[in-house]
ChimeraX commands (.cxc) that place a marker at each C-alpha (Angstrom):
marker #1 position 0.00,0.00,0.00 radius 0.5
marker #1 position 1.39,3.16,-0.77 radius 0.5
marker #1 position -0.71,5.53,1.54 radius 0.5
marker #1 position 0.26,6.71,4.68 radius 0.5
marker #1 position -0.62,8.96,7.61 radius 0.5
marker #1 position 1.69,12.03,8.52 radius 0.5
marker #1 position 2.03,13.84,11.66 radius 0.5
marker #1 position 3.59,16.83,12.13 radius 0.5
marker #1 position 2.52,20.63,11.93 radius 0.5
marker #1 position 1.34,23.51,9.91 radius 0.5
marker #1 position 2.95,26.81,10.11 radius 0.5
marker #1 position 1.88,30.52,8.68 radius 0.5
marker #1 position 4.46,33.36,9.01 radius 0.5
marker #1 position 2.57,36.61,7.91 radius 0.5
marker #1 position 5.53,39.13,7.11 radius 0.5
marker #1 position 4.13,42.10,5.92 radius 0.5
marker #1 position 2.13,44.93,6.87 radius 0.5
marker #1 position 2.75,43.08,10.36 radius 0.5
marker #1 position 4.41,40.47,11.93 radius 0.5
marker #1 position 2.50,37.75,12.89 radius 0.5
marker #1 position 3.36,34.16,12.98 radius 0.5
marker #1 position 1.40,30.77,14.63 radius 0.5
marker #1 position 1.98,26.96,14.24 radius 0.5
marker #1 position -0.04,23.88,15.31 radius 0.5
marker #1 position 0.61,20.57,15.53 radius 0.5
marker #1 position -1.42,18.26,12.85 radius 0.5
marker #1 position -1.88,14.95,11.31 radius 0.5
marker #1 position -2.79,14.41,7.72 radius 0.5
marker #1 position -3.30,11.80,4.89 radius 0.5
marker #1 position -1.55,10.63,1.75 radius 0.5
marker #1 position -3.85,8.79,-0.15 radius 0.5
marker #1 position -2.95,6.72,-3.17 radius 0.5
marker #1 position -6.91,7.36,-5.17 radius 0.5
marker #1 position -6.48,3.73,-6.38 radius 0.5
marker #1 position -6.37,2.45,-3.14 radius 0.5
marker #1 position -9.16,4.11,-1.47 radius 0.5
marker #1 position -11.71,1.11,-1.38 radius 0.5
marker #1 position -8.91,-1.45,-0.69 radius 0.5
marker #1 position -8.25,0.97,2.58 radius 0.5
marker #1 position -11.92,0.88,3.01 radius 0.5
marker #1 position -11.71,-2.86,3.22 radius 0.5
marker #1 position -8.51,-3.38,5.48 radius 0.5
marker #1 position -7.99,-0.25,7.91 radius 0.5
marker #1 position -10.45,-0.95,10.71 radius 0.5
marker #1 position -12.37,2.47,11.26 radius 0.5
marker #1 position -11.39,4.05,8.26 radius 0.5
marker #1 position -14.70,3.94,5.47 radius 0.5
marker #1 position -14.89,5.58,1.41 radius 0.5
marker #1 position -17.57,6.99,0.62 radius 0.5
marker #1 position -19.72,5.79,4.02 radius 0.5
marker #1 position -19.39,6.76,7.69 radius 0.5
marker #1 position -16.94,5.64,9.84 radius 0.5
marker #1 position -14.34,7.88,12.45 radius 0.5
marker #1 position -12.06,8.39,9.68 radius 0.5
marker #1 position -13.71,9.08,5.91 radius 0.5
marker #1 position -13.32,9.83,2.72 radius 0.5
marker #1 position -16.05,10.46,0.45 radius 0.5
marker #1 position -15.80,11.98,-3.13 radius 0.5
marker #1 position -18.60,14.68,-2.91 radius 0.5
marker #1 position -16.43,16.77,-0.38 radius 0.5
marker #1 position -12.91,17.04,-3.46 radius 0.5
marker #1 position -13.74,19.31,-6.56 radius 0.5
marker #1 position -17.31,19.79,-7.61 radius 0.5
marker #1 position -20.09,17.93,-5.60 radius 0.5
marker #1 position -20.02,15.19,-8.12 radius 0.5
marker #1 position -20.35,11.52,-6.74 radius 0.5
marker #1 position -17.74,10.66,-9.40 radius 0.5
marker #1 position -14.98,8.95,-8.14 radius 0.5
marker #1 position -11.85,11.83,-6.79 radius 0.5
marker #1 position -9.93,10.07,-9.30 radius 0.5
marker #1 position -12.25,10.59,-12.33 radius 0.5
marker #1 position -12.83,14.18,-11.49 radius 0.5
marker #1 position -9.40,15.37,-11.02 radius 0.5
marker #1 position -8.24,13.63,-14.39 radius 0.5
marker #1 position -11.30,15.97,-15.46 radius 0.5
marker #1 position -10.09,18.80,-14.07 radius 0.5
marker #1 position -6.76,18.63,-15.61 radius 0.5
marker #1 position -7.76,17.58,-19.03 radius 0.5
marker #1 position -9.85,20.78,-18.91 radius 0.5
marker #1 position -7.35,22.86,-18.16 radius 0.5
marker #1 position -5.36,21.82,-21.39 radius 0.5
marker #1 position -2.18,20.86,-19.52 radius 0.5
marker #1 position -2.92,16.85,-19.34 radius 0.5
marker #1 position 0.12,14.42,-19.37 radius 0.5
marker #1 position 0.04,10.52,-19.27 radius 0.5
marker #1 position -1.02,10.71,-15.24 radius 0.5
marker #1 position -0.53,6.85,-14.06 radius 0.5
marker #1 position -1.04,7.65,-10.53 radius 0.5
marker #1 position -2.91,10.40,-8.15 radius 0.5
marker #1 position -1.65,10.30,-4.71 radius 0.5
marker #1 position -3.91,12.95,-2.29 radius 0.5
marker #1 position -2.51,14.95,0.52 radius 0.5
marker #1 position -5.35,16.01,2.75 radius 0.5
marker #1 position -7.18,15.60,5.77 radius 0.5
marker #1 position -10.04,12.58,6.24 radius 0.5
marker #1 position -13.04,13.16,7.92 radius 0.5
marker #1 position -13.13,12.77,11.18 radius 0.5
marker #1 position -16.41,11.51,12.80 radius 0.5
marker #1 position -18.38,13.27,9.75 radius 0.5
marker #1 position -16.50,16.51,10.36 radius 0.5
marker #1 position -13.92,18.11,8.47 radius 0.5
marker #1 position -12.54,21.46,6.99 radius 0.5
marker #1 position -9.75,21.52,4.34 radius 0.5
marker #1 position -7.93,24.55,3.97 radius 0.5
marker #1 position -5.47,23.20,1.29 radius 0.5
marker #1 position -5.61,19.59,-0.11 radius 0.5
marker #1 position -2.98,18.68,-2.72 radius 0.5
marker #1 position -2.74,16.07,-5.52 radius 0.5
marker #1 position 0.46,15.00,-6.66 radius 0.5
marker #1 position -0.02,13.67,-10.50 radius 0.5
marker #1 position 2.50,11.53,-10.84 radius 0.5
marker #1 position 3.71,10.15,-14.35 radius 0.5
marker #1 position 5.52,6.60,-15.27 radius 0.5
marker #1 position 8.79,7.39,-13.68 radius 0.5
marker #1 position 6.47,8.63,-10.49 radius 0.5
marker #1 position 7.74,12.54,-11.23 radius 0.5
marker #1 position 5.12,15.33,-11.34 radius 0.5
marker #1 position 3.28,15.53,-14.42 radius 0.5
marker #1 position 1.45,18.47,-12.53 radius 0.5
marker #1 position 0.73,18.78,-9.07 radius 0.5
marker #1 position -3.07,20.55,-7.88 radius 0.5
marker #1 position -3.23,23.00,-4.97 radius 0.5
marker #1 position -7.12,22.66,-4.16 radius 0.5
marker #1 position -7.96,25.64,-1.73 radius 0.5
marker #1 position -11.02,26.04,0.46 radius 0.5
marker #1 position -12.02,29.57,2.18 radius 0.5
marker #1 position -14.78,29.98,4.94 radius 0.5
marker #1 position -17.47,31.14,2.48 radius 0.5
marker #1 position -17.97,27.88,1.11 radius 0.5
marker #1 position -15.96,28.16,-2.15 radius 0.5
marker #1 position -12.93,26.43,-3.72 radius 0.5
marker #1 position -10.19,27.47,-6.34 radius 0.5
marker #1 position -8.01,24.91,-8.02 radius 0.5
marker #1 position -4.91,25.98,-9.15 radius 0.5
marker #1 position -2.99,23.39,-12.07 radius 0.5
marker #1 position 0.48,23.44,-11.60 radius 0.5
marker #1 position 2.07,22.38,-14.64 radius 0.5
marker #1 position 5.51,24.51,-15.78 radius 0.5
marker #1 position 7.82,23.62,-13.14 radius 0.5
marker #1 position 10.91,26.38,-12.28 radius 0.5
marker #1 position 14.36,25.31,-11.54 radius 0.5
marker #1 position 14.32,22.67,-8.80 radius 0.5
marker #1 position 15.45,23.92,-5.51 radius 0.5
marker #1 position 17.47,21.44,-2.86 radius 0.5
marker #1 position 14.95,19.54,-0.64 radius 0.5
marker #1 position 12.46,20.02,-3.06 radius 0.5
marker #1 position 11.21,17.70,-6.13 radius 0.5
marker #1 position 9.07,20.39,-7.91 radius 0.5
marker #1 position 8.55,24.65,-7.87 radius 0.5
marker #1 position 6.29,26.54,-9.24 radius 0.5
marker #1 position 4.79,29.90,-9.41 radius 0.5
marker #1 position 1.28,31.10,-9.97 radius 0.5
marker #1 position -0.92,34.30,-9.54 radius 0.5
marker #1 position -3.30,34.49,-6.89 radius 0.5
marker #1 position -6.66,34.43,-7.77 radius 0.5
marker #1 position -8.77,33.66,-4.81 radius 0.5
marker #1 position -10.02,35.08,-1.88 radius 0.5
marker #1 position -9.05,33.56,1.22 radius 0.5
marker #1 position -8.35,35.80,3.74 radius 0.5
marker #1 position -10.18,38.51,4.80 radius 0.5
marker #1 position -6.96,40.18,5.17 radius 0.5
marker #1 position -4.93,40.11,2.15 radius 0.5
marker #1 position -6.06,41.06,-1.21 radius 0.5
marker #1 position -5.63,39.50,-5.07 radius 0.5
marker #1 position -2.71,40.75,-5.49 radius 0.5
marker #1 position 0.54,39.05,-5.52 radius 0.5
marker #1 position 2.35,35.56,-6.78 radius 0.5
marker #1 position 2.35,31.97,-5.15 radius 0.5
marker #1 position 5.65,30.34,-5.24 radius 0.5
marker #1 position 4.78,26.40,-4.46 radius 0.5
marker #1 position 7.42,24.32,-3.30 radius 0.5
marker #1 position 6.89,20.13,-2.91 radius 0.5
marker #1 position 8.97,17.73,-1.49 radius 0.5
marker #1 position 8.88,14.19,-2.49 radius 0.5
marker #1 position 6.32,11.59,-1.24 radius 0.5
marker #1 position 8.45,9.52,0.98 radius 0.5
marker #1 position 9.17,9.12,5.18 radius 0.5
marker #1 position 9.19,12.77,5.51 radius 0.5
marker #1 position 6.71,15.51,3.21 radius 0.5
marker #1 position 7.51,19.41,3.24 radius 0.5
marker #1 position 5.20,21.62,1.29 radius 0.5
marker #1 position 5.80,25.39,1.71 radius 0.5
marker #1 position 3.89,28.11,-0.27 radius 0.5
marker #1 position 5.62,31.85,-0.19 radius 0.5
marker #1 position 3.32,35.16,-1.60 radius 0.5
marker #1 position 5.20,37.56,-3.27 radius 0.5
marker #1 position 4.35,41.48,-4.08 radius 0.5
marker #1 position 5.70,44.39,-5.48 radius 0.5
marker #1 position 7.19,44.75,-1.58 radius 0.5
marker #1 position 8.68,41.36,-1.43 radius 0.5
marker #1 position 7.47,38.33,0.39 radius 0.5
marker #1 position 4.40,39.14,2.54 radius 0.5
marker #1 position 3.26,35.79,3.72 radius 0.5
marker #1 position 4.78,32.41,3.91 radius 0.5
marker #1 position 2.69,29.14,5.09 radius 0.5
marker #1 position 4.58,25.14,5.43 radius 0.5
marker #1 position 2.98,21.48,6.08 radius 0.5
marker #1 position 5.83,19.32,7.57 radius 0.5
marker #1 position 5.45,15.60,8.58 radius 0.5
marker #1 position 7.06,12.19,9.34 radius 0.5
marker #1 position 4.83,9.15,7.68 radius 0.5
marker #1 position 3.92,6.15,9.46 radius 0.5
marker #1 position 2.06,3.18,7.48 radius 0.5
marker #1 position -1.85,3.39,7.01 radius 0.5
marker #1 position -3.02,0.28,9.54 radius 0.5
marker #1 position -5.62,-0.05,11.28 radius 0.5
marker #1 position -3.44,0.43,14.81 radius 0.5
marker #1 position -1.75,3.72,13.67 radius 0.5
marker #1 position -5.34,4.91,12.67 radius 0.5
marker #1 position -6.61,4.40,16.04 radius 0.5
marker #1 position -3.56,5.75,18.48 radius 0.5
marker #1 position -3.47,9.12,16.12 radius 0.5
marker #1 position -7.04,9.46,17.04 radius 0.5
marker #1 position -6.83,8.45,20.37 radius 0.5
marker #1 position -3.60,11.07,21.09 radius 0.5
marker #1 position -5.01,14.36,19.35 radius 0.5
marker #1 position -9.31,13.29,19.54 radius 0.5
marker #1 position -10.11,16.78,18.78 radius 0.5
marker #1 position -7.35,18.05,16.12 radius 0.5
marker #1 position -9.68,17.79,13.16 radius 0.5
marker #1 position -12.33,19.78,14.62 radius 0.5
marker #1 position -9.87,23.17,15.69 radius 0.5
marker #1 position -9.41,24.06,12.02 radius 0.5
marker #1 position -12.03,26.20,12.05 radius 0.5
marker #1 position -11.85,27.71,15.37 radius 0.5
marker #1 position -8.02,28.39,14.98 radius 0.5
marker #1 position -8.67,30.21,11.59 radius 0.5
marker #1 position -11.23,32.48,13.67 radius 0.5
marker #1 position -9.02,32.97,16.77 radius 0.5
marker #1 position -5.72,34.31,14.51 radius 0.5
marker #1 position -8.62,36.28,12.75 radius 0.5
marker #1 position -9.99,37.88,15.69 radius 0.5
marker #1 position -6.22,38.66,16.74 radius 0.5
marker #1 position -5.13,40.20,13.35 radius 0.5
marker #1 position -8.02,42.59,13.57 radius 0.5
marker #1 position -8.02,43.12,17.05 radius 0.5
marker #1 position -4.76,42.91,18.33 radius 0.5
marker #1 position -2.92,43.45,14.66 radius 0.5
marker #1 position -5.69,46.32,13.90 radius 0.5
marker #1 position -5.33,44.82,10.11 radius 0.5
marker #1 position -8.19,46.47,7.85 radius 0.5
marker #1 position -11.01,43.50,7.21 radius 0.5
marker #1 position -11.12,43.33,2.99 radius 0.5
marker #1 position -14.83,42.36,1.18 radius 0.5
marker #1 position -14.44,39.59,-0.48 radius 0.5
marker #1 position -14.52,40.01,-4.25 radius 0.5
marker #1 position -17.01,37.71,-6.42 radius 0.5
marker #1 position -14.71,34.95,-7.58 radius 0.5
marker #1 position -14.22,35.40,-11.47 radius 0.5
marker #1 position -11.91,32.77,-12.33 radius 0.5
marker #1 position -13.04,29.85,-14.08 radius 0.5
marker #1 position -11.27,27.42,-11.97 radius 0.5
marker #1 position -13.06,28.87,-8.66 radius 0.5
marker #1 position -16.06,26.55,-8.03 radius 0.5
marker #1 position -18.70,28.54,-6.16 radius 0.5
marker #1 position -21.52,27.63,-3.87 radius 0.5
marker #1 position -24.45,27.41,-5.10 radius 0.5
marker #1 position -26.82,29.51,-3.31 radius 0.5
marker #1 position -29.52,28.83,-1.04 radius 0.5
marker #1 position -32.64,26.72,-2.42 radius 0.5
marker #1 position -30.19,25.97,-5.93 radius 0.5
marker #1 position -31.21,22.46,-6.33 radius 0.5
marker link #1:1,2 radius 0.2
marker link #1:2,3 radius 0.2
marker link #1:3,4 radius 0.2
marker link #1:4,5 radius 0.2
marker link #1:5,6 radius 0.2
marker link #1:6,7 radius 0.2
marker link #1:7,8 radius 0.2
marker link #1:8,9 radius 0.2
marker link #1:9,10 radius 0.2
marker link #1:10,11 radius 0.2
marker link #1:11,12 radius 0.2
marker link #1:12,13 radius 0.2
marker link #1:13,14 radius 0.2
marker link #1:14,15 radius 0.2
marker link #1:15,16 radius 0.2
marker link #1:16,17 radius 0.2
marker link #1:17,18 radius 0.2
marker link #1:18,19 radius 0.2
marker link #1:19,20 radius 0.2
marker link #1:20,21 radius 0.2
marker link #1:21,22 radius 0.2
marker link #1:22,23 radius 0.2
marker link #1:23,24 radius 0.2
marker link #1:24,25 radius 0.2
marker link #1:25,26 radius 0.2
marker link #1:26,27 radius 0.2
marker link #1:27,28 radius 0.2
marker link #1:28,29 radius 0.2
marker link #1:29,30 radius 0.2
marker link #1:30,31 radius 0.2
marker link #1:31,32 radius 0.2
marker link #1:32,33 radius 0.2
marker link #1:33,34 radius 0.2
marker link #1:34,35 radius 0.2
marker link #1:35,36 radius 0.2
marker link #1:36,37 radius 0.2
marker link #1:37,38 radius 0.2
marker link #1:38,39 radius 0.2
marker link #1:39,40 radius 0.2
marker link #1:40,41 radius 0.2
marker link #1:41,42 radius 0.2
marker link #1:42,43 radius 0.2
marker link #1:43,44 radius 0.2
marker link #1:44,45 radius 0.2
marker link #1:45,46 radius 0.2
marker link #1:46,47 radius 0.2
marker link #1:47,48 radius 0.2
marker link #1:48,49 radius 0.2
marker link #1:49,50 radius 0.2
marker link #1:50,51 radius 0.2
marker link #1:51,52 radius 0.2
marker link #1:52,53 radius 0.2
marker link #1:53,54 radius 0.2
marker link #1:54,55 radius 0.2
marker link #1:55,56 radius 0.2
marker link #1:56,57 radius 0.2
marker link #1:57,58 radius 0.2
marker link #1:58,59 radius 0.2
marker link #1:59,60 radius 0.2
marker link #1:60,61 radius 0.2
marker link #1:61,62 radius 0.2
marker link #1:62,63 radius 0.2
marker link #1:63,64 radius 0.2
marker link #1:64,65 radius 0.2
marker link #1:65,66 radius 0.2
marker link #1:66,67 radius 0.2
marker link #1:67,68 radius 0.2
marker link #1:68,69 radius 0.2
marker link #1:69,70 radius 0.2
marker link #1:70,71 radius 0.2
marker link #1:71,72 radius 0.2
marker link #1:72,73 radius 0.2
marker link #1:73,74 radius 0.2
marker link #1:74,75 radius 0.2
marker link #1:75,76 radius 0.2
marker link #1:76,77 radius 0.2
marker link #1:77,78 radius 0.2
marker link #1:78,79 radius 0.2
marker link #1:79,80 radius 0.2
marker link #1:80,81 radius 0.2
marker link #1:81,82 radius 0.2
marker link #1:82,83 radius 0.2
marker link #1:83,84 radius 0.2
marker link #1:84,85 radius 0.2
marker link #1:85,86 radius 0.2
marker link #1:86,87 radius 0.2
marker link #1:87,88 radius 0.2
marker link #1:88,89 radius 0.2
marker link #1:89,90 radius 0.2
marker link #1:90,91 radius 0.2
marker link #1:91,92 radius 0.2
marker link #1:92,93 radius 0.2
marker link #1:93,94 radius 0.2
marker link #1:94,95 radius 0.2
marker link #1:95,96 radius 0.2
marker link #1:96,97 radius 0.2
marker link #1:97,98 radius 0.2
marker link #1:98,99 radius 0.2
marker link #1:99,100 radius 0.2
marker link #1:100,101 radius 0.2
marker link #1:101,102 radius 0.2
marker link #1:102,103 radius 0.2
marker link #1:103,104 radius 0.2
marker link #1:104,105 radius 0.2
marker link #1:105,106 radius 0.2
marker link #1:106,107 radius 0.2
marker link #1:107,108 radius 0.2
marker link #1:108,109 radius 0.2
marker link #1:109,110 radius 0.2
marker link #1:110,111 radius 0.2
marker link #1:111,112 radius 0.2
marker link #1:112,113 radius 0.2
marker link #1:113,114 radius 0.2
marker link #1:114,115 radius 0.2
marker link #1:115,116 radius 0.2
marker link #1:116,117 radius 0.2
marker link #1:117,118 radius 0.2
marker link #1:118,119 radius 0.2
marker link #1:119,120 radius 0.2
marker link #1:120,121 radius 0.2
marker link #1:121,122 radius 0.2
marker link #1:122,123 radius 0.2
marker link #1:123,124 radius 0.2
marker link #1:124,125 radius 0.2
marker link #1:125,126 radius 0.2
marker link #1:126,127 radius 0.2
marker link #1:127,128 radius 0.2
marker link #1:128,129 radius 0.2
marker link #1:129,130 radius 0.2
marker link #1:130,131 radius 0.2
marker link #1:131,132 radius 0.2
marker link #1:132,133 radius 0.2
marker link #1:133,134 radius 0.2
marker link #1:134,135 radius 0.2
marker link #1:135,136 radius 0.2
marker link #1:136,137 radius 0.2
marker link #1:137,138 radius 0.2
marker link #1:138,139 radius 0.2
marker link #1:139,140 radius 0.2
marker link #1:140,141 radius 0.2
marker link #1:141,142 radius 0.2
marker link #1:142,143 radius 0.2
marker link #1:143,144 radius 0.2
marker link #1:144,145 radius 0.2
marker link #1:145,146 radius 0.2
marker link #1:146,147 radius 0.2
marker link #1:147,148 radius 0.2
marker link #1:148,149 radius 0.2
marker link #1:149,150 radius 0.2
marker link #1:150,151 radius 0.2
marker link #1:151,152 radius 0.2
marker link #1:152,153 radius 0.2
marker link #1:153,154 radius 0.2
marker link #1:154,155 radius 0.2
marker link #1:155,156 radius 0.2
marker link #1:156,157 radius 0.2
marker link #1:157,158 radius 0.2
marker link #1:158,159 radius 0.2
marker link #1:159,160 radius 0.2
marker link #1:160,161 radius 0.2
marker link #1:161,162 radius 0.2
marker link #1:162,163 radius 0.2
marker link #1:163,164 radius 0.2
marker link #1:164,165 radius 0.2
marker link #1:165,166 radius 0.2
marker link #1:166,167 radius 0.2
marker link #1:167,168 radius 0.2
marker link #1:168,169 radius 0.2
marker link #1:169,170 radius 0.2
marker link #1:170,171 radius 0.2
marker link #1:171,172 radius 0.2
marker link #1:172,173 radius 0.2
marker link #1:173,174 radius 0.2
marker link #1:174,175 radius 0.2
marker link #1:175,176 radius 0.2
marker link #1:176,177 radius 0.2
marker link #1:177,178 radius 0.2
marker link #1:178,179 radius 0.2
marker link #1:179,180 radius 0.2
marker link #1:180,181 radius 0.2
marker link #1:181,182 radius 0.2
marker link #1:182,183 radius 0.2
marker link #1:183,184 radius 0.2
marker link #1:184,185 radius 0.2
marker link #1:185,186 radius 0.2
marker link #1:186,187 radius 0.2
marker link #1:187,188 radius 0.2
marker link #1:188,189 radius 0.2
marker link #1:189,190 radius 0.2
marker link #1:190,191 radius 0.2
marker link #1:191,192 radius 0.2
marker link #1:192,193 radius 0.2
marker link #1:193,194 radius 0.2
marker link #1:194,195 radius 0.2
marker link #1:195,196 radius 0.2
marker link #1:196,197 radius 0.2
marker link #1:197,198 radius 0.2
marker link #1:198,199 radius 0.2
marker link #1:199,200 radius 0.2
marker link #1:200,201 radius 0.2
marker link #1:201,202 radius 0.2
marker link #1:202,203 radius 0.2
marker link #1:203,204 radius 0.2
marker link #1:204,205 radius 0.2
marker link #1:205,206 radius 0.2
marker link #1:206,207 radius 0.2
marker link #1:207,208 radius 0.2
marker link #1:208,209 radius 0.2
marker link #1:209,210 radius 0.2
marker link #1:210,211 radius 0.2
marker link #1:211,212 radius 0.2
marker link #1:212,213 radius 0.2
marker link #1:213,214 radius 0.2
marker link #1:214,215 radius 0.2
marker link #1:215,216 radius 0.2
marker link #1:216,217 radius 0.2
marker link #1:217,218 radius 0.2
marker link #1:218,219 radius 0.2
marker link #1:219,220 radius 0.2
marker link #1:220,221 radius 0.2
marker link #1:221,222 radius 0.2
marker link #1:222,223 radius 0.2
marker link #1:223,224 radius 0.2
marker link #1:224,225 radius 0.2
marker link #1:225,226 radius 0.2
marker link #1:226,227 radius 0.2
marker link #1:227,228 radius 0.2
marker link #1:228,229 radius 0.2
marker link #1:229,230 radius 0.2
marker link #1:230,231 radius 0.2
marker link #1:231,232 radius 0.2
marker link #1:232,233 radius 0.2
marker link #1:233,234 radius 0.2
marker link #1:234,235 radius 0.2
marker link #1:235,236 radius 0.2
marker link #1:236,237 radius 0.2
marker link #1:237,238 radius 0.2
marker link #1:238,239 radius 0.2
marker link #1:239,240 radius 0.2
marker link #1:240,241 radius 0.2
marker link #1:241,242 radius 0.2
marker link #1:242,243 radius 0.2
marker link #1:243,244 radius 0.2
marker link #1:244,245 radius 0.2
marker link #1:245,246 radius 0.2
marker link #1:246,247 radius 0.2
marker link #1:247,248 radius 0.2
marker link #1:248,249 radius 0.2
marker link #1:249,250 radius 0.2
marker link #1:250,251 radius 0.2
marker link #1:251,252 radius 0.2
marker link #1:252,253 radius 0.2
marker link #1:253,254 radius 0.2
marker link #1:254,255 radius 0.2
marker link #1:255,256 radius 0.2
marker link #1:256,257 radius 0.2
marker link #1:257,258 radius 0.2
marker link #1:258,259 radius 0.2
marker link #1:259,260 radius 0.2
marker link #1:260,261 radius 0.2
marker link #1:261,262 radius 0.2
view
């Protein structure tokens, strides 16, 4: 089996107009999307697709779709014009956990033949209930530590805090025993922000499942408050001006649908 559970910690490192840094410890997935209902099958506690403490169903990645996450995001990148011969789709995110869970980032590693990046997909969530994908696809100059680098625009409103403006620079380690993903914003004024996902894997079983649970019960459900509390303290405390969030115009932002849309 090549999936694997991480644990390790998130950090966020805002630079500019102030100073203001947090980390927290986390734990986190890497799913080979082949091997989801095999894991359903084997890992005690762990269901696809049906309720169990730790989930994974395919309505909550991309659209709503009940496709299979493996369909849609060979979909996705078709779409976007930049397919490659994509042999394998291995998932960095976080599973449900007892029904519950919010995303910020999940990230799908599109690996070719010789297991290298074909493209990599960054799929962010915000607290308004809408998602942007960003296709990674034009790699820059590989940097030590790292197996791919890219840079995008920002398109898409996630914090109330920072505007549109500005450039991503992704970096991604390999999939092995230890993951690093850091993400850098760039402006006119240099780097302004700077966010990381570090962890050490241990194998998927059904034991590891359970004592990850069992040590941080309530991890899963703090993404949410955490985001509010370093809200409430860049406001408050930082007395950073709150920003309206623009209507997303991108075509790779998928919006939610409003109230009584069937």
């Amino acid at each position: 089996m090549r999936s694997s559970l991480y644990v390790g910690e998130v950090e966020h490192r805002r630079i500019k107009p102030v100073r203001h840094d947090f980390r927290y410890p986390v734990y986190f997935y890497c799913f080979d999307l082949d091997e989801l209902e095999d894991l359903d099958r084997r890992i005690i506690g762990f269901g696809y697709n049906r309720f169990r403490p730790a989930s994974v169903y395919d309505k909550d990645y991309l659209d709503a779709a009940v496709q299979p996450i493996r369909q849609k995001i060979a979909a996705v990148v078709e779409k976007s014009g930049k397919a490659r011969n994509i042999r394998r789709v291995m998932l960095i995110t976080s599973a449900r956990y007892f029904h519950y869970v919010f995303n910020p980032v999940s990230f799908y590693y599109c690996l070719d033949d010789g297991d290298d990046p074909a493209c990599i997909v960054a799929e962010v969530n915000n607290t308004f209930g809408e998602k942007h994908l960003y296709v990674l696809d034009e790699p820059l100059e590989r940097v030590p530590g790292y197996l791919a680098h890219y840079m995008a625009e920002k398109s898409f409103h996630v914090s109330p805090f920072n505007n549109l403006s500005g450039r991503y620079e992704f970096f991604f380690s390999a999939i092995g025993p230890e993951l690093n993903i850091r993400i850098i914003l760039h402006r006119e004024e240099g780097v302004v922000f700077e966010a990381s996902l570090r962890g050490k894997s241990r194998p998927l079983t059904s034991r590891n499942l359970a004592a990850v649970m069992l040590k941080h019960p309530l991890m899963p459900h703090l993404s949410m408050p955490r985001i509010l509390f370093e809200a409430a303290r860049l406001f408050f405390q930082r007395k950073l001006s709150y920003i309206e969030k623009p209507v997303p115009m991108s075509a790779m932002t998928i919006r939610k649908k409003p109230v009584g849309k069937p």
